[in-house]
N, C-alpha and C positions, 0 to 999 in steps of 0.2 A: 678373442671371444667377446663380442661384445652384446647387447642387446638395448632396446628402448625401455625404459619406464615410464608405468602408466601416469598422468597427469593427476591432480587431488579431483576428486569428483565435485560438481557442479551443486550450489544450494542451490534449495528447490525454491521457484519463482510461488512464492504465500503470497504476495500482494495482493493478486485480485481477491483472495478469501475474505478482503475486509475494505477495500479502495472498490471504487465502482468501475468501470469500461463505458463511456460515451460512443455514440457513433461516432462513423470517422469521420475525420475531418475534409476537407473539398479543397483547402489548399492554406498556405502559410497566413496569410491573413487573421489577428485575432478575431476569439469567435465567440458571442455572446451566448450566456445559455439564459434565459427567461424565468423566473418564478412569480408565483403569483400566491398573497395570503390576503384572510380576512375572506368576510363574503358567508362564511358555511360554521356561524355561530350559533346560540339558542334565539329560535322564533320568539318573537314578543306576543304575550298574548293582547288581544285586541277587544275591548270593551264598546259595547254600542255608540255608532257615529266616528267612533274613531278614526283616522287614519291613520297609515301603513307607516310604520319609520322604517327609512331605507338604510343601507346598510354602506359597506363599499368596500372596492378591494383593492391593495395593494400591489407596485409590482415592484421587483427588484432585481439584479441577476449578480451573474459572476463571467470574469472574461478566459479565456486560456489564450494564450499564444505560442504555439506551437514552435518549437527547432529543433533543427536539424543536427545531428551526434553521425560520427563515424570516424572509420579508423585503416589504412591499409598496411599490407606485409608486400614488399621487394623483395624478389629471391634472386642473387647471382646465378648464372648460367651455372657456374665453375659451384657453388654449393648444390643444383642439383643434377650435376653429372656426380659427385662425392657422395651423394645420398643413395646407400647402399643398403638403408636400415628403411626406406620409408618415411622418415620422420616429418617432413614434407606435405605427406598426405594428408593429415590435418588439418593443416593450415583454415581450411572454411570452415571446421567444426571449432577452433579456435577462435575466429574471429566472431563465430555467432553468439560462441559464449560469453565475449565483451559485450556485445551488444545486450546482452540477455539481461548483464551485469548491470550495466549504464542502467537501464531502463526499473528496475530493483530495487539497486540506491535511491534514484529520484524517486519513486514512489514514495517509500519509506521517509524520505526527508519532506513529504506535504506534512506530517501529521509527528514527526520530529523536528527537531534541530541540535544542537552541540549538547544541551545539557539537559534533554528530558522531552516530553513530550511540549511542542509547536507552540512558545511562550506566547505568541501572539493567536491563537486560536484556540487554545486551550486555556486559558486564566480565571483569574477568580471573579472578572467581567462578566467573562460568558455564563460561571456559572457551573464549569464543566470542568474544573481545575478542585481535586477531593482536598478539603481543607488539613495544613501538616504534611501532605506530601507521602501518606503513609504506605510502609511497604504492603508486600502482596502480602497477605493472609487472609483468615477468615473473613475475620469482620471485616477489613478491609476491603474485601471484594463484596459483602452485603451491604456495606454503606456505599456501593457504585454502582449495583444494581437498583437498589432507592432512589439515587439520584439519577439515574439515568432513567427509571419508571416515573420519576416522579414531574419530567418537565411537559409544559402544554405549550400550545400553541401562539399564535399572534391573540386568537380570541378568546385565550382561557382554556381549551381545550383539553383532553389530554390525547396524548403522541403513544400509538402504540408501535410497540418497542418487540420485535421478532429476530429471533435468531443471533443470540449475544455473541458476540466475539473475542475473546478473551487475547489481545495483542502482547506476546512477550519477548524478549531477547534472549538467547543461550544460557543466561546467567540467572534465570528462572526456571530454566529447564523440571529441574529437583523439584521446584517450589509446586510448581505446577500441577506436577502427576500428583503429588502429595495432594493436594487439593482437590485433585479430579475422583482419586482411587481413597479416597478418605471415606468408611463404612458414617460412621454418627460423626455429630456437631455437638460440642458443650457450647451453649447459649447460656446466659443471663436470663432469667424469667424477667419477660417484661410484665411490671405492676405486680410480682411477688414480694418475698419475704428479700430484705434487701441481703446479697450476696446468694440467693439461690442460683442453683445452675440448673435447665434443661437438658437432657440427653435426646435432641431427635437424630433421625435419618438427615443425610447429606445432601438436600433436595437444593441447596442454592447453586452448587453447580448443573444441573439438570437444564438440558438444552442449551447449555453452554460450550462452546467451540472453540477449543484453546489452538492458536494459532502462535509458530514462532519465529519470527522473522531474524535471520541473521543476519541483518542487516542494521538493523540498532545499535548495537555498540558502532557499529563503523559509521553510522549518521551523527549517534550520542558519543561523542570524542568524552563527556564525564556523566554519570548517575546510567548510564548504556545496561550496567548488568543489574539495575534495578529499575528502571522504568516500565511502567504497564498502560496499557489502554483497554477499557472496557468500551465496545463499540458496534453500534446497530449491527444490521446484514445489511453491505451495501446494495443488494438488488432487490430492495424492500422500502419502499419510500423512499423521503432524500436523502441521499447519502452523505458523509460527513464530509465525503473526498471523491474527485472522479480526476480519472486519466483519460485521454483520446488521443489517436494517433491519426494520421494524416491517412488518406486512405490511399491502399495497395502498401502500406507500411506498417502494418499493425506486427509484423513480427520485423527483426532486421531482416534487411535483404542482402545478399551476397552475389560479389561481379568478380570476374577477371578478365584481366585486358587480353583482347583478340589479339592473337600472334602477326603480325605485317611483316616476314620476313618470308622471301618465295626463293625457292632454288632454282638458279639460271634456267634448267629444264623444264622448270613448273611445277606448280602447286606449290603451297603453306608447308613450311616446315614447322611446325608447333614446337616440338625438341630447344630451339634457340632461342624462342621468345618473340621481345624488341628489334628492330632491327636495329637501333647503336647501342644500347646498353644491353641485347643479350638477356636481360632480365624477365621474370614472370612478375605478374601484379595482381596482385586481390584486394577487395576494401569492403568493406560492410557498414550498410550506411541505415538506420535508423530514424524517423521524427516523430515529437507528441511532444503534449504539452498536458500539465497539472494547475489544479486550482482544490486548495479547501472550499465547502460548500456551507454545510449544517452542522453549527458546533453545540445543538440538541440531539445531536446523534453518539456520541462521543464523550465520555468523561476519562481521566487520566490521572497518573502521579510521578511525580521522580523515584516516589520509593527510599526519598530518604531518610523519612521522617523527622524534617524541619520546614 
């Protein structure tokens, strides 16, 4: 009496809720993406005889260079004449699910790495790195929204800021809903009596989109069950991070090798495979490539508070 059991269910692909999607790509070749700042400042006002002072504009980009990831499964003739369960059958829903995987992880590690959010994109450089490192809470998540409201542009500007995304790993889970399903806020009155508290409504999570990617801890090898990101809507201005795949590849694609074995009398015997090794073959072959963009989209913490 025997039977198969079913496999652990697939996380669900969060990335794009907070990474951007490029068009595709045209082929392996890196590929430049163009930006352009300055130019759309405040008008100078102009006083009689004056003339115009011009202005100018900047350009700069970012590269991706796109590769190639894949993987294939052999199966003995002899394992699936023995395969009396089915188990076999899978095979391409398994290999897409690598792929799915692959493609997951590297997102996730644009805007991580081993010990917290992307030391090199995320710093106290940019600006975008919450000073202390402090965990998720209240305040904590109001002084990310500050700073994340609070940056301009090349010309002074300010950057508006739609559709916040609240980035977390498994190990926030709790913290999270806590935050979201949380009725009042004890505040500090600002410019009160010193040690006064305010009780308002819960309005700093309000249009807030907590997203949880389980892929952090597995990108963050240390600080993984506390690290957060507060971060734009990627399809809303420039995005902090974008991915692009090569085109006719934007999902994995799944092959298996045509059977070349003919029976003396004629036609394909599919049943045997290869003709010397007998075998069946499958592989799933994916390409794309990532680049961080705008790291005034984006602020972050390890959460450990040091």
């Amino acid at each position: 009496d025997r039977m198969m059991l079913q496999r652990f269910a697939e996380a669900p692909q969060v990335w794009r809720q907070y990474i951007s999607v490029g068009r595709p790509l045209r082929d392996f070749r890196t590929a430049r993406m163009i930006q352009t700042d300055g130019g759309d400042g405040q008008w100078d006002e102009i006083t009689e005889e004056e003339a115009l002072q011009y202005t100018s504009i900047s350009e700069s980009g970012h590269t991706i260079s796109p590769a190639l990831y894949g993987k294939a499964i052999r199966l003995s003739w002899r394992l699936l004449v023995n395969d009396d369960l089915d188990a076999f059958a899978e095979i391409p829903a398994v290999l897409g699910r690598g792929g799915r995987r692959t493609i997951a992880k590297y997102a996730t590690g644009l805007l991580f790495d081993s010990s917290g959010p992307d030391a090199t994109f995320i710093s106290a450089g940019n600006g975008n790195l919450l000073t202390g490192n402090p965990d998720l809470a209240i305040d904590s998540l109001a002084t990310a929204i500050q700073t994340l409201a609070g940056f301009t542009d090349s010309e002074g500007e300010p950057i508006v800021i739609e559709g916040m995304r609240l980035v977390h790993g498994p190990g926030l889970r709790v913290t999270v809903q806590n935050l979201l399903n949380q009725l009042t806020v004890d505040l500090t009155a600002a410019g009160g009596v010193s040690g006064q508290v305010v009780r308002v409504n819960n309005w700093i999570v309000q249009g807030l989109t907590a997203v949880e990617d389980p892929y952090i801890p597995i990108v963050c090898t240390s600080n993984g069950a506390t690290s957060w990101l507060l971060i734009s809507d990627p399809n809303s201005g420039r995005p902090a991070a974008r991915m692009r795949f090569l085109q006719g590849f934007e999902q994995p694609n799944l092959y298996m090798k045509a059977p070349n074995t003919m029976r003396v009398a004629g036609g394909l015997d599919e049943s045997v495979g290869d003709f010397n090794s007998m075998a069946q073959e499958y592989k799933g072959l994916v390409a794309f490539g990532g680049t961080t963009i705008e790291p005034k989209a984006v602020v972050g913490s390890k959460g450990t508070n040091s």
